[in-house]
N, C-alpha and C positions, 0 to 999 in steps of 0.2 A: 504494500500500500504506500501510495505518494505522504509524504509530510508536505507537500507544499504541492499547488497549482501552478503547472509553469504558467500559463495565462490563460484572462480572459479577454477575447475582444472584443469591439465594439466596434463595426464598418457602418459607417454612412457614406453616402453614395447620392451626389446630385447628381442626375443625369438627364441628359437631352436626348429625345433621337437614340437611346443607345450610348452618345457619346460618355464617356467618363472624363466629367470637365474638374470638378471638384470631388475629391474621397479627403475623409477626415479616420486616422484611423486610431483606436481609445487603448491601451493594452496597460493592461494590472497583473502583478501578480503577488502571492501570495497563500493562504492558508485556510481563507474563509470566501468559498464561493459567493454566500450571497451578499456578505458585505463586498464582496470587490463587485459582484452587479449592481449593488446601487453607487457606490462609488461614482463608476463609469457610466452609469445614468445619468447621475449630478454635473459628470467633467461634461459629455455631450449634449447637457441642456433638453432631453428628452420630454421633459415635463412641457415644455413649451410648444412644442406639437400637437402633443395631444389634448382633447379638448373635450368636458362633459358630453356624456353620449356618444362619441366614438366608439368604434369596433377596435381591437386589439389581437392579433392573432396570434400567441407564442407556440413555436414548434419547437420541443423539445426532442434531440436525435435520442430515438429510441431503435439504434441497430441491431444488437442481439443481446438476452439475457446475463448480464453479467452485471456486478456492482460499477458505481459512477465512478469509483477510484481506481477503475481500469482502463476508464478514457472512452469506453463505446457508448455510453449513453450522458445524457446529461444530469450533471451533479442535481437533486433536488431542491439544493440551496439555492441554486443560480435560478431555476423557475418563482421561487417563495420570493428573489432578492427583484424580479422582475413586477411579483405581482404587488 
């Protein structure tokens, strides 16, 4: 088992057309998934996006049966640090 999270990311992506004119990209690491997702919530200004009543869709990679600290699925902290 990891003692530490090599990272978490956070890509934004303005795009035109397809084009990739602007990427901001957020990277945390450390030891506590869901605090490093709100973290990198707060550094990306996330909050200002979104807006009472909006839809939100988080996809959590759920690859094959194995615990989060093996890397194949997403840690449950990072989903909680989301919601």
């Amino acid at each position: 088992m990891l003692d530490h999270y090599p990272s978490i990311r956070y890509i934004e992506c303005n795009t035109t057309m397809g084009d990739m004119q602007d990427m901001d990209i957020y990277i945390d690491y450390g030891n506590n998934p869901g605090k490093m997702t709100i973290e990198l919530m707060k550094a990306a200004e996330v909050s200002k996006r979104i807006t009472p009543g909006m839809r939100v869709c988080i996809k959590p990679n759920l690859v094959v049966a194995r615990p989060a600290h093996a890397g194949a699925t997403t840690h449950p902290a990072l989903v909680a640090g989301i919601i």
